[in-house]
C-alpha positions as CSV (number, residue, x, y, z in Angstrom):
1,X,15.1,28.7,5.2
2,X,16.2,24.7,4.5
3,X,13.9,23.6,7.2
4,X,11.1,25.7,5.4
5,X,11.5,23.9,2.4
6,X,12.0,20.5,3.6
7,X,8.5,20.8,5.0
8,X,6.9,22.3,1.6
9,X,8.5,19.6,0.4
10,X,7.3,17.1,3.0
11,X,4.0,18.3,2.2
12,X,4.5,18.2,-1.2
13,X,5.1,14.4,-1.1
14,X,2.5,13.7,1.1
15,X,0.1,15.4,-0.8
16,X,1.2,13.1,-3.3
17,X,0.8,9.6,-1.7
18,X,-2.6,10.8,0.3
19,X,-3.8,11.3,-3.8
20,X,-2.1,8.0,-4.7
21,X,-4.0,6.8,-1.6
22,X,-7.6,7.7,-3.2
23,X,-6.5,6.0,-6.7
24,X,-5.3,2.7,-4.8
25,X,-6.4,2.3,-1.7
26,X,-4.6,-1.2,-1.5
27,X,-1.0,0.9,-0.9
28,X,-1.8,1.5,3.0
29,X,-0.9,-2.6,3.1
30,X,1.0,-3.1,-0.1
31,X,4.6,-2.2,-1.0
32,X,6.5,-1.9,-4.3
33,X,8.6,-5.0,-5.8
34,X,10.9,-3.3,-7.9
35,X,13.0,-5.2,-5.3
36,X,12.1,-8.3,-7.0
37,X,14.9,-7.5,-9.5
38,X,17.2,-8.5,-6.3
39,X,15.6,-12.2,-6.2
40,X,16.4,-13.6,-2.2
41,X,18.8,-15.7,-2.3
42,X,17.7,-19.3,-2.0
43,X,17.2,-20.3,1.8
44,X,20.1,-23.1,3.5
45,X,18.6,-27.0,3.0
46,X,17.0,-27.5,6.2
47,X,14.8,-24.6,6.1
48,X,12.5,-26.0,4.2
49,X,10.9,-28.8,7.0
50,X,10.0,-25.8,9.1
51,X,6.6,-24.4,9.2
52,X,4.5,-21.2,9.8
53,X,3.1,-21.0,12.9
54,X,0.2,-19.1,14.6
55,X,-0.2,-19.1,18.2
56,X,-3.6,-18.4,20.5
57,X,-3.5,-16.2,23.8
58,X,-1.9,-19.9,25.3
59,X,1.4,-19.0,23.0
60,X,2.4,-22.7,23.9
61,X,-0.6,-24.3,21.0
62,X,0.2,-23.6,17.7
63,X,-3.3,-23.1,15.8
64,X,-1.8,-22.8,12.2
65,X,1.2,-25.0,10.8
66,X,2.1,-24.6,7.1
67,X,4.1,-26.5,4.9
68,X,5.9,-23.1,2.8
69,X,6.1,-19.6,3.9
70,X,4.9,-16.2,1.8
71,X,7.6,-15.7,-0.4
72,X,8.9,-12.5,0.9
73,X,9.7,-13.8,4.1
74,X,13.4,-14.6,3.3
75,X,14.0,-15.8,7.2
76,X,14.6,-19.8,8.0
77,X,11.2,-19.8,9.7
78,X,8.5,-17.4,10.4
79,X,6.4,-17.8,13.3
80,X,2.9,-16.1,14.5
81,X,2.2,-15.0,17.8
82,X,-1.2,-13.4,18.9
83,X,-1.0,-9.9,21.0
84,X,-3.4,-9.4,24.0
85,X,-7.0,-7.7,23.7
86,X,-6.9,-7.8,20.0
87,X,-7.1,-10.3,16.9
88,X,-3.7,-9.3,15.6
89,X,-0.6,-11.8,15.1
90,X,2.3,-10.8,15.2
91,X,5.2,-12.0,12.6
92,X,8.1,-13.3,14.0
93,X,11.2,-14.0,11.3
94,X,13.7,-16.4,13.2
95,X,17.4,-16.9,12.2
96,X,18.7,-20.6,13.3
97,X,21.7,-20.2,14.3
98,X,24.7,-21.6,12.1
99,X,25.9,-24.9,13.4
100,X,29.6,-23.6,12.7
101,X,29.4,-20.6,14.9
102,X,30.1,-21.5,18.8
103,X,26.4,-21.8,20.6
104,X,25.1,-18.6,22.7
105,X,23.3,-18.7,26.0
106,X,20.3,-16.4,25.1
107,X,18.0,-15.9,21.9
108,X,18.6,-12.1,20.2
109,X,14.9,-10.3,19.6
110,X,15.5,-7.7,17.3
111,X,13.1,-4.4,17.0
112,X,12.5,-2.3,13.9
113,X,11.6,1.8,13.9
114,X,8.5,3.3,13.7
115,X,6.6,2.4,10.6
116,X,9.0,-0.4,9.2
117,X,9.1,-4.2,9.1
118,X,11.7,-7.0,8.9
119,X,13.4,-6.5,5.8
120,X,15.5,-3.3,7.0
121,X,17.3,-5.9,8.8
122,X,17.6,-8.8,5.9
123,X,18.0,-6.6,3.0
124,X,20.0,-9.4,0.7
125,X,23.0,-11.9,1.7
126,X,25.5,-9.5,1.6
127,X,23.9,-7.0,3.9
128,X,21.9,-8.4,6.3
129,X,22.4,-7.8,10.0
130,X,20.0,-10.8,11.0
131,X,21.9,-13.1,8.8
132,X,25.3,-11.9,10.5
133,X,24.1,-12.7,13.6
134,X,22.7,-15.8,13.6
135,X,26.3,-16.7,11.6
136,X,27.9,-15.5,15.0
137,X,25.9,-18.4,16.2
138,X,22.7,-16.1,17.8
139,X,19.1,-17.2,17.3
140,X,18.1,-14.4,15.9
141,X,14.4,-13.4,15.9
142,X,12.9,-10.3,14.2
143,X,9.3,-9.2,15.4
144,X,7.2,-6.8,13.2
145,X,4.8,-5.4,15.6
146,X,0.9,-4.8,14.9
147,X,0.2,-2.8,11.6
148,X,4.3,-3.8,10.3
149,X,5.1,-6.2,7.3
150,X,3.7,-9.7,7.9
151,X,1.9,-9.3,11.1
152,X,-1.8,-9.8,10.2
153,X,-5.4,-9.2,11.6
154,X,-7.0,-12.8,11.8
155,X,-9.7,-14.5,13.7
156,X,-8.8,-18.6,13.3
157,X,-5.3,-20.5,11.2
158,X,-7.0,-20.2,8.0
159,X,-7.1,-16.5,8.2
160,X,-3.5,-16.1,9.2
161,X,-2.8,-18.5,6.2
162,X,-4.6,-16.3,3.6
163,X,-3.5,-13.2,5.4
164,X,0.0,-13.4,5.4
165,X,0.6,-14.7,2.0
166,X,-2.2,-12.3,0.4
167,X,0.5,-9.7,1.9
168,X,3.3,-11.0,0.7
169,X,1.6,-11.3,-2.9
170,X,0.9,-7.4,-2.3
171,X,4.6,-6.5,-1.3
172,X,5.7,-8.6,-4.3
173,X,3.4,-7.1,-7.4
174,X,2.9,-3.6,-6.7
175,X,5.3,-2.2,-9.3
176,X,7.2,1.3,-8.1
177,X,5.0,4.5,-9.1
178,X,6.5,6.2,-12.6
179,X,7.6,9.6,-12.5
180,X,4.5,11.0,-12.8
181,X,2.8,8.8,-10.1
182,X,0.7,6.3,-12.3
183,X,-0.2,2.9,-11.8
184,X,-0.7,0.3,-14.5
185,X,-3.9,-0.8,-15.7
186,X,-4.1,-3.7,-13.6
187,X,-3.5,-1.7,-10.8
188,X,-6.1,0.4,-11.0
189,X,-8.5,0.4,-7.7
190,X,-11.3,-1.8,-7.9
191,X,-14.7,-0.6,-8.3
192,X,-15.7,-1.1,-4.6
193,X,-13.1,1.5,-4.0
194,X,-14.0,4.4,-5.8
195,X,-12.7,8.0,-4.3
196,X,-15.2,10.7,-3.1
197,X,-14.3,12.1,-6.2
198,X,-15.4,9.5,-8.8
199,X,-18.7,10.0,-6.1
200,X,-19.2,13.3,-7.1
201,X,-19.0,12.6,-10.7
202,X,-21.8,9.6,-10.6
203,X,-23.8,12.0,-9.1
204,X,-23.3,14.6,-12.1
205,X,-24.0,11.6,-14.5
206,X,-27.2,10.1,-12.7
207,X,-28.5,13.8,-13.6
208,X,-27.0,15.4,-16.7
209,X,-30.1,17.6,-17.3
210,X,-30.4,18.8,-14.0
211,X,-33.3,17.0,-12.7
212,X,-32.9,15.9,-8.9
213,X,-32.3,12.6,-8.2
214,X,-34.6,10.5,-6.0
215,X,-34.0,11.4,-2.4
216,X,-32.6,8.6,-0.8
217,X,-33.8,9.7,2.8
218,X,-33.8,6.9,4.9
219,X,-30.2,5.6,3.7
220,X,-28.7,9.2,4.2
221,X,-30.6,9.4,8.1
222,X,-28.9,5.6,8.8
223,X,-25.5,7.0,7.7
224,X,-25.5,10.0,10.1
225,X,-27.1,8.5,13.1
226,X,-24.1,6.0,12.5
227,X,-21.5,8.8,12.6
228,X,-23.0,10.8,15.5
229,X,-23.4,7.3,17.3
230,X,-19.8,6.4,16.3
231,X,-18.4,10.2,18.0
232,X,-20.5,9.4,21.0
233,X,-19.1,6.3,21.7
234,X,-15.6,8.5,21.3
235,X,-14.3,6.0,18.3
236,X,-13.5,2.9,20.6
237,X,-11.4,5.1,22.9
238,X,-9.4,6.5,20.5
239,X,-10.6,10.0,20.9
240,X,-10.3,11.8,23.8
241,X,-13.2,13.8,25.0
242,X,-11.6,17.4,23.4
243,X,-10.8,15.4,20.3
244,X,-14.1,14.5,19.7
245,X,-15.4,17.8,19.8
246,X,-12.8,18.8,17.7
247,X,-14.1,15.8,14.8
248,X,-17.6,16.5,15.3
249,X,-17.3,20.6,14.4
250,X,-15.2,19.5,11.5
251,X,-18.1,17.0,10.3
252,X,-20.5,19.8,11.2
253,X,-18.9,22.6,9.4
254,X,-18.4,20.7,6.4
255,X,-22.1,20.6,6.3
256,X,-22.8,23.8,7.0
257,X,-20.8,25.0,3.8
258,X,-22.9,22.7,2.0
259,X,-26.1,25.1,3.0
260,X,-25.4,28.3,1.6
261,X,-29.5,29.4,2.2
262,X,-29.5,31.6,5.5
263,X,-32.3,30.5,6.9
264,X,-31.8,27.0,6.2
265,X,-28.1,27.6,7.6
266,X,-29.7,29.0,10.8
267,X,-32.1,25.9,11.3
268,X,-29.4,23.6,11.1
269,X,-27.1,25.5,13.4
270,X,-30.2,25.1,15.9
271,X,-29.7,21.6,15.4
272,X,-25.3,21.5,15.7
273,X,-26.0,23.0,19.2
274,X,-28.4,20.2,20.5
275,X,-26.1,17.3,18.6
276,X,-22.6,18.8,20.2
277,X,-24.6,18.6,23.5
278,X,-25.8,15.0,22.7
279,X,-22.6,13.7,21.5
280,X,-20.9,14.7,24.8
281,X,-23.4,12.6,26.9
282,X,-22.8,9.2,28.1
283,X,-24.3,6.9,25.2
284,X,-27.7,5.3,26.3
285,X,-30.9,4.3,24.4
286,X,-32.5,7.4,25.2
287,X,-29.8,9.3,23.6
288,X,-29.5,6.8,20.9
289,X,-33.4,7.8,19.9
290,X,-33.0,11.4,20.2
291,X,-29.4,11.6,17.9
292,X,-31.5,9.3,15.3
293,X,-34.4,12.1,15.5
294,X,-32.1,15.2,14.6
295,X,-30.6,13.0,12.2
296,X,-33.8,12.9,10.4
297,X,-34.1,16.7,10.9
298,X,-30.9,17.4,9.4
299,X,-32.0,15.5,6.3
300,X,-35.2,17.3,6.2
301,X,-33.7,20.5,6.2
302,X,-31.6,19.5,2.9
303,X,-34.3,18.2,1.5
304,X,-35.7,21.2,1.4
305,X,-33.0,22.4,0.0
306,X,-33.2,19.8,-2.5
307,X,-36.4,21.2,-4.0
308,X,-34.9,24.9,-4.5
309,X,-34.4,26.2,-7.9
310,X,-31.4,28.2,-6.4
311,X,-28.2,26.9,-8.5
312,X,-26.3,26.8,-5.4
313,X,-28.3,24.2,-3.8
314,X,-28.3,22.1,-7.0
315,X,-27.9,18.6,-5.9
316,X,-27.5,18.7,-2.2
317,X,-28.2,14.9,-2.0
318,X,-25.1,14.0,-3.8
319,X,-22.8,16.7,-2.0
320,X,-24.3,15.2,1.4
321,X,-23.5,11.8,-0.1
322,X,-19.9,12.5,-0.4
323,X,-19.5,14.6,2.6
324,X,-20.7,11.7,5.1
325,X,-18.9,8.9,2.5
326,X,-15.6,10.9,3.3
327,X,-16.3,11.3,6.7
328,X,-17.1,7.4,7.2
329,X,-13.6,6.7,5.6
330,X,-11.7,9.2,8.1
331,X,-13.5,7.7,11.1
332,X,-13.3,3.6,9.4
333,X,-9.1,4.5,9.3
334,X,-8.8,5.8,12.7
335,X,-10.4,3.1,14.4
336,X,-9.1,0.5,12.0
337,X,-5.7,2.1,12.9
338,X,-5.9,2.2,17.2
339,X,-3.0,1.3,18.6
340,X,-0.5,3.5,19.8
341,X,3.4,3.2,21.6
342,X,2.5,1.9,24.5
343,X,0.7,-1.1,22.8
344,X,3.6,-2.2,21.3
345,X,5.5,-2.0,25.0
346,X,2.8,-3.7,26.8
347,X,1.4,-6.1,24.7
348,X,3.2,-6.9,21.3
349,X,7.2,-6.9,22.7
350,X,6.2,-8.8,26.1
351,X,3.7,-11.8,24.2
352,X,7.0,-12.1,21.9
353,X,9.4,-12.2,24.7
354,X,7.6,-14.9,26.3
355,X,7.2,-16.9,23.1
356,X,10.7,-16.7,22.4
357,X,11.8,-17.7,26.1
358,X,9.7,-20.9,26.0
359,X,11.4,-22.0,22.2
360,X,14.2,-21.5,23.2
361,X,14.5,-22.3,26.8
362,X,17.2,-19.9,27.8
363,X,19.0,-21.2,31.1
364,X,18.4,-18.0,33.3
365,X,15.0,-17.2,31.2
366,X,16.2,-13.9,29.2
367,X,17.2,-12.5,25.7
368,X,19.3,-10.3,24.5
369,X,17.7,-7.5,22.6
370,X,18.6,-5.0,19.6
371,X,16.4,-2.1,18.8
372,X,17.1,0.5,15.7
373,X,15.4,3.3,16.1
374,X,12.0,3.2,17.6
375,X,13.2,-0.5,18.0
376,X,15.9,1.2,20.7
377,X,13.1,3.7,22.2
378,X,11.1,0.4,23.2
379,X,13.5,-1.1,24.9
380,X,14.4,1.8,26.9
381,X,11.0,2.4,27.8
382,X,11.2,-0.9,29.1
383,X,14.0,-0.7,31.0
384,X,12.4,2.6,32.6
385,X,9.0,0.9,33.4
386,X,10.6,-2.1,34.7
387,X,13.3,-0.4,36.9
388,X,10.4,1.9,38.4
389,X,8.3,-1.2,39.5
390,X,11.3,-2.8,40.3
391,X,10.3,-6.2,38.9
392,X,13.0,-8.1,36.1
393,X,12.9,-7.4,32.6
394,X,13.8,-10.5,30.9
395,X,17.0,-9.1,29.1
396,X,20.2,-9.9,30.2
397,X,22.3,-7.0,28.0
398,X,20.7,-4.4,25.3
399,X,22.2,-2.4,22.3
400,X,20.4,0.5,20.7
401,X,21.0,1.9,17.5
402,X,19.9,5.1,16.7
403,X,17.6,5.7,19.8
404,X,16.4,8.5,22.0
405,X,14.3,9.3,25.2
406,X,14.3,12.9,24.7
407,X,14.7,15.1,21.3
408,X,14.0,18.2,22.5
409,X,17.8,19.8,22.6
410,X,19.0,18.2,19.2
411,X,17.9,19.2,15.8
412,X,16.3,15.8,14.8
413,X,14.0,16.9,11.2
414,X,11.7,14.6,13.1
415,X,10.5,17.5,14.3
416,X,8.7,18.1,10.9
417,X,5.8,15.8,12.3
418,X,5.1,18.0,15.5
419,X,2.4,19.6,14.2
420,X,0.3,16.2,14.5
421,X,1.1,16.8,18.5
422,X,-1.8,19.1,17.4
423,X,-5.3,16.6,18.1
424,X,-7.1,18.3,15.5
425,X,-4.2,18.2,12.9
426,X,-3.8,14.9,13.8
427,X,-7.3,14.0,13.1
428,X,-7.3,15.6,9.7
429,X,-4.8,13.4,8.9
430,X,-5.7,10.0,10.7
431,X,-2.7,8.2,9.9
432,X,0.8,8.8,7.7
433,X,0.4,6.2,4.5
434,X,4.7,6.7,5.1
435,X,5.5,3.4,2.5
436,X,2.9,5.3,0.2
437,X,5.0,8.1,0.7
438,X,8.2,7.4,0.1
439,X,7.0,5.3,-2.9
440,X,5.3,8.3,-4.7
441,X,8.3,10.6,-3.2
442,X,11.1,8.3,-4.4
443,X,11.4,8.9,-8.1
444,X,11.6,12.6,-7.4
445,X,14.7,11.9,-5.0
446,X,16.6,9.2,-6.9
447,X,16.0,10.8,-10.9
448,X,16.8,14.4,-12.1
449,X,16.1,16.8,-11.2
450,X,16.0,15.3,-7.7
451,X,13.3,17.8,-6.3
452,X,13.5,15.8,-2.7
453,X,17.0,14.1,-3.1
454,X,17.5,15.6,0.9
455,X,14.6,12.5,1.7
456,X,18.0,9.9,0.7
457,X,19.9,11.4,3.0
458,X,17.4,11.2,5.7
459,X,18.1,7.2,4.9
460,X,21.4,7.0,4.1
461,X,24.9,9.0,3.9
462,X,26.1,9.6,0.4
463,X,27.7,6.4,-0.8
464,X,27.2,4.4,1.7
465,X,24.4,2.1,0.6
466,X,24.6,0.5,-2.8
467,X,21.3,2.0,-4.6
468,X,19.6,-0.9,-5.9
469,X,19.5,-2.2,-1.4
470,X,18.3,1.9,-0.7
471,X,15.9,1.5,-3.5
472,X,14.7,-2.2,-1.6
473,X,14.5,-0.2,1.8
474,X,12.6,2.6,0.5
475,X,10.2,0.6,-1.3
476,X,9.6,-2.4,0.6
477,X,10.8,-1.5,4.6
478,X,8.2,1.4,5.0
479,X,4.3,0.6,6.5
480,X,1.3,3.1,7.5
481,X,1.8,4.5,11.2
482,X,-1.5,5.6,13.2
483,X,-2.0,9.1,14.1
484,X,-2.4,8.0,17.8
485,X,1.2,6.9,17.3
486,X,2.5,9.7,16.1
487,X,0.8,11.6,19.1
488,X,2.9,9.8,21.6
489,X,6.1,9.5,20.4
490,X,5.7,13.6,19.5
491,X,6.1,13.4,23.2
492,X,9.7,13.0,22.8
493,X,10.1,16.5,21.4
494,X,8.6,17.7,24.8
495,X,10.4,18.7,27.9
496,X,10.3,16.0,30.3
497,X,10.9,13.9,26.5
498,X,8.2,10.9,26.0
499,X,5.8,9.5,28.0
500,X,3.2,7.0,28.2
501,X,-0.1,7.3,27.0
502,X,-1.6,8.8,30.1
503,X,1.0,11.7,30.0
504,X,2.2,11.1,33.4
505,X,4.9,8.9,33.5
506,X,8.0,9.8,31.9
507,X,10.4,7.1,30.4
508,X,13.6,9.0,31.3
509,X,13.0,9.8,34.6
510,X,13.5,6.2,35.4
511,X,15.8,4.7,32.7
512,X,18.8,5.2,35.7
513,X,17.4,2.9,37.7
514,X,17.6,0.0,35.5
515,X,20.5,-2.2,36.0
516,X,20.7,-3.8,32.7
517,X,24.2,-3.2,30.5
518,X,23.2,-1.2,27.6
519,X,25.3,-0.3,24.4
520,X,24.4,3.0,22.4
521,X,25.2,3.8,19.2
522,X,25.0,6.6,16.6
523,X,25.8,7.8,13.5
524,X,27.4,11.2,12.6
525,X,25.5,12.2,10.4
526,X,21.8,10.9,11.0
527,X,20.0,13.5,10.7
528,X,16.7,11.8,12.4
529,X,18.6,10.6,16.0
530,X,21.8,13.2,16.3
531,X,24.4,12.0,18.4
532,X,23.0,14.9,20.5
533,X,19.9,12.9,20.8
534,X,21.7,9.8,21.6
535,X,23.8,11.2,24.6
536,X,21.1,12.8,26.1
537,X,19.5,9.3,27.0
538,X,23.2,7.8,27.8
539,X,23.8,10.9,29.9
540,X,21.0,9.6,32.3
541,X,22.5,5.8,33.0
542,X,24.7,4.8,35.1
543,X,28.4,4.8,33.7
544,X,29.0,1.4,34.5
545,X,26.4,0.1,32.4
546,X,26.3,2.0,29.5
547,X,28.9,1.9,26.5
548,X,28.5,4.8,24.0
549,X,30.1,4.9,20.2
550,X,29.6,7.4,17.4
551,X,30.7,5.9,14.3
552,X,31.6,8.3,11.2
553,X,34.7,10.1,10.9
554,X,35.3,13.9,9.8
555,X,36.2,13.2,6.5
556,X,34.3,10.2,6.3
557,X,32.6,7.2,6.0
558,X,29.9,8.8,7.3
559,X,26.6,7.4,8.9
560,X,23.2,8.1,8.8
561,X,20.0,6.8,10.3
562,X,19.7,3.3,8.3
563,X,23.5,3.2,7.8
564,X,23.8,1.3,11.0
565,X,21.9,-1.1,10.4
566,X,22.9,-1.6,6.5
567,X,25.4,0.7,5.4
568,X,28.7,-0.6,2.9
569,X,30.3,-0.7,5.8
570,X,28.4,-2.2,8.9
571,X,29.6,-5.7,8.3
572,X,33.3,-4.4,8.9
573,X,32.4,-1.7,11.4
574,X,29.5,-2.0,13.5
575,X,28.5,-5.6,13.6
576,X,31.5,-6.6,15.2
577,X,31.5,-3.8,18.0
578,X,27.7,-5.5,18.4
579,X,28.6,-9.3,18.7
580,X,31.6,-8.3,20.8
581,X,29.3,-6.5,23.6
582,X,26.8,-9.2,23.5
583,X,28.8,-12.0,23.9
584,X,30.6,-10.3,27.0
585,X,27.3,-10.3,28.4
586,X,26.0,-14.1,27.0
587,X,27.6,-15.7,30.1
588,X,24.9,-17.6,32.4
């Protein structure tokens, strides 16, 4: 009964931030700065000669340098590396180390979870893990991967400059949602971002006396060949050849409901048969021409339609408007959203790694890593990919927080997002706006009558974070995750637990034969990675190489999923168990 009504609830809240979504579009990038009421404190002196910097595919040319970074980056520099076959750059936060601290042999890359950015681990001066470390005298780097915090989609140095601080201004203005979910009235979305709703209702006011508008025929046959082409190119290789079938009936039956004249229904069923066909065929100029021809067809049957005095056909334009317009936005997130797991392990983690190595100039060439969460999963992964090829890693000693292989014998309430392993439910809802989320969802868990107080404890166990830092995490920490990663790491829940994109490979079939010292730790009562979780991954290395710690007590502190990263008591309990592994291993 509890997990029933943690989903109703789940879908409660997202119901809320997908309508947020419509009224501001600008949320999928932006996040709240209620946190601004916890102003950053002030940088140490010789921060400020450091630049910005954006690197090329040759991660040894800078291409931007910049005199002062976007004021939400609260790190002693932030740096910009590009990731492979794309125009994204990646943010990298770095932490100098303290000149008091005794020096370290290797350079710490820390890794974030699924959906989050840098600030989880930087949350103020008091409670920041990155800051700890590089006071232990680590340089400390944090990397938010494509689509996370700073990281930003830019073509030359001028665009990462106008990027990343036109983020920044985004994270630091957008005001937390009121109870009821409204924005202020400079918030409001601009008028080149109107909703399919507000489309409908131009529509109604172009006509209020029910004449029919002018039929816009050769704009609506454009916009449908464009779709059709779009599914027949299979979305950039995002879809699969099932999933597209699966996006093209759902475009097809919602305009099928539009026609509600039989006969007309039957002629454009004629024409569904000969586009599924079409749409499954290898794209060619041939079938180009013939997809642009029953197009045209389609829109002659509803101009037909048009011209009937039958009230349920009244205004067909308008509805056909809205139905493609809201079709166009699914397909524009999905492909504007196309990365996926495996991205982040092949492309984003090693282009960092190699930047990092040739800063810093490690003597043996490697780093020490810490992943939290999804963070962890990464670096397992590559452990498991690099032990099965049997070439190095790069990483002389790893510690995972919160982190799992395989969730399928522990109660994780991740498994609320299984049914997106579901291609077509997935599609329906191209990616999770999770910042929007938890931003329209907070209010209702942190003010009476706390209607989804269970989402804090998801977070963080009672009392252990002060609420003004939870109140920072939630609102600022949280970014937009693809469906097509969600689809992967639903993997995990899987027997066999998760694999690459292929579906063939399987991380933890190969994690033993890494030979890399690894440190695992979890929290009693995180109720995303259970301890179970944790030891079924540790279960599978090698004794001598793995350390494993559960830190809560039975009648408490207890620790949940954030906790170990920035709980009340991480500075006293878990940092220290951290720094003391690492440096065991920092030995050249």
């Amino acid at each position: 009964m509890a997990s029933t009504t943690i989903q109703s609830d789940l879908r409660s809240a997202l119901y809320m931030a997908t309508n947020l979504l419509v009224a501001n579009p600008n949320l999928l990038t932006s996040r709240s700065a209620a946190a601004s009421r916890w102003p950053f404190p002030p940088r140490p002196p010789h921060s400020s000669s450091f630049s910005i910097r954006s690197f090329s595919t040759d991660s040894t040319k800078p291409v931007v340098k910049m005199p002062d970074m976007p004021p939400i980056c609260t790190a002693d520099e932030l740096h910009y590396v590009s990731a492979p076959n794309s125009d994204w750059r990646l943010a990298l936060w770095r932490y100098r180390p303290s000149p008091l601290a005794s020096p370290r042999n290797h350079p710490l890359l820390l890794l974030s979870g699924v959906g989050t950015n840098a600030i989880g681990y930087d949350l103020s001066s008091g409670c920041s893990f990155a800051r700890y470390m590089s006071g232990q005298g680590f340089d400390t780097w944090i990397l938010e991967v494509r689509g996370a915090g700073l990281s930003v989609q830019a073509s030359d140095s001028k665009d990462v400059q106008q990027s990343s601080h036109e983020v920044s201004r985004q994270m630091e203005s957008v005001v937390k949602n009121v109870p009821n979910g409204s924005l202020r009235a400079d918030q409001q979305p601009n008028d080149d971002l109107i909703s399919v709703s507000e489309l409908e209702m131009s529509h109604v006011k172009e006509d209020p006396f029910g004449v029919a508008t002018a039929w816009d025929e050769s704009k609506l046959v454009t916009e449908l060949t464009e779709i059709f082409m779009r599914l027949s190119e299979r979305l950039s290789g995002f879809l699969s050849e099932g999933q597209s079938r699966i996006m093209s009936a759902k475009l097809f039956d919602q305009i099928s409901q539009l026609l509600e004249d039989s006969q007309l229904s039957e002629r454009f069923n004629e024409i569904r048969g000969k586009l599924l066909s079409l749409l499954e065929t290898r794209q060619n100029s041939v079938i180009a021409s013939q997809i642009r021809d029953l197009s045209q067809t389609i829109v002659n049957i509803f101009y037909e339609g048009q011209k009937s005095v039958s009230p349920q056909l009244f205004d067909l334009q308008g509805r056909l408007f809205s139905t493609i317009e809201d079709f166009q936005k699914q397909l524009d997130l999905i492909v504007k959203y196309d990365w996926d797991f495996d991205n982040y392990l092949e492309e984003d983690v090693p282009s960092v790694m190699e930047y990092i190595r040739a800063e810093c100039k490690p003597k043996d060439g490697k780093l020490l890593a810490i992943g939290h969460s999804m963070g962890g999963i990464l670096l397992y992964a590559m452990l498991s990919r690099c032990g099965y090829e049997g070439r190095p890693c790069g990483l002389a000693a790893v510690v995972t927080l919160a982190s799992s292989l395989d969730y399928t014998s522990s109660n994780s309430r991740l498994k609320l997002l299984l049914p997106l392993a579901d291609p077509a439910q997935a599609l329906n809802v191209p990616v999770v706006p999770l910042g929007a989320l938890l931003s329209a969802a907070y209010p209702l868990s942190s003010r009476p009558p706390y209607v989804l107080s269970w989402l804090n404890h998801l977070i963080s166990a009672e009392d252990m974070m002060h609420p003004e830092l939870l109140e920072k995490l939630v609102l600022n920490n949280f970014c937009t995750i693809p469906a097509k990663l969600i689809l992967q790491l639903t993997t995990a829940f899987k027997e066999g637990g998760l694999r690459d994109r292929s579906g063939k490979f399987f991380y933890k079939s190969h994690i033993h034969e890494s030979n890399i010292p690894i440190l695992a730790l979890a929290g009693d009562k995180d109720l995303i990675c259970p301890p179970a979780a944790v030891e079924d991954t540790v279960r599978l290395i090698p004794k001598h190489l793995v350390t494993y710690k559960v830190f809560g007590e039975p009648g408490g502190p207890h620790y949940a999923h954030y906790d170990l990263v920035g709980g009340r008591l991480a500075m006293e309990q878990i940092y220290p168990c951290i720094v003391q592994f690492l440096s065991r291993h920092d030995a050249t």
